[in-house]
C-alpha positions in Angstrom: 0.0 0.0 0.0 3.2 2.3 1.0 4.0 2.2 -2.8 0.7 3.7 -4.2 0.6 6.9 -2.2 2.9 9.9 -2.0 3.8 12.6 0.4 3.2 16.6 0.3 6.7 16.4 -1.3 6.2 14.2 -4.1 8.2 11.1 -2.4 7.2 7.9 -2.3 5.6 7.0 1.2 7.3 3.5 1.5 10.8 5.2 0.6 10.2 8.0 3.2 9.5 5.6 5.3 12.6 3.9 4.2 14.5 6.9 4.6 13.9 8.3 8.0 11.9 7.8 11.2 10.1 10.7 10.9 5.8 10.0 11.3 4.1 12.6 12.7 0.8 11.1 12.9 -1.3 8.3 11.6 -5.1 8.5 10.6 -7.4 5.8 11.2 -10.1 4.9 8.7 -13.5 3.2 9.5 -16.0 1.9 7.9 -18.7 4.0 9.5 -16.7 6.9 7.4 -15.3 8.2 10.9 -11.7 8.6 11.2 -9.3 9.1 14.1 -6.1 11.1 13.7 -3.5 10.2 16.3 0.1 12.2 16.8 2.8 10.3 17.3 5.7 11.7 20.5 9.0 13.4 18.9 12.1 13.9 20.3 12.9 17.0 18.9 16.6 16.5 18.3 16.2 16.9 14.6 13.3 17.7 12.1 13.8 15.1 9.6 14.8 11.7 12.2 13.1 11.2 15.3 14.9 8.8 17.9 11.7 8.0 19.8 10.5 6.2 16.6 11.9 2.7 14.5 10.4 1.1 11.9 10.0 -2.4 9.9 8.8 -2.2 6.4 8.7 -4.7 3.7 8.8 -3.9 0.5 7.8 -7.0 -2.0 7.8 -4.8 -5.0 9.5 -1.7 -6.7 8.4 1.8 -5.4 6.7 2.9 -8.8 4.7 6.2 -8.9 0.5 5.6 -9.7 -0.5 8.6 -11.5 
């Protein structure tokens, strides 16, 4: 899913994610059509890599851009 979508920069979400530990927040999706936005703690010792925060993702498949 990481692969199909794309942040306010034009990057890939998967290779952002890839890239850096940087989530602000996440935002939950259900099907009653209500959503929950949830911000995420940050340690503040940089703007682009937060320490507080790791990550595991697997990608099976090329990043490739869906237009």
């Amino acid at each position: 899913m990481a692969n199909q979508f794309f942040t306010n920069f034009d990057e890939p979400v998967g290779k952002r994610l890839c890239d850096h530990d940087d989530i602000i927040d996440v935002t939950l999706y259900f099907a009653d059509n209500t959503r929950e936005r949830i911000e995420l703690a940050w340690s503040e010792n940089s703007e682009d890599n937060n320490e507080w925060q790791s990550h595991h993702l697997e990608v099976k498949s090329r990043l490739i851009k869906v237009i």
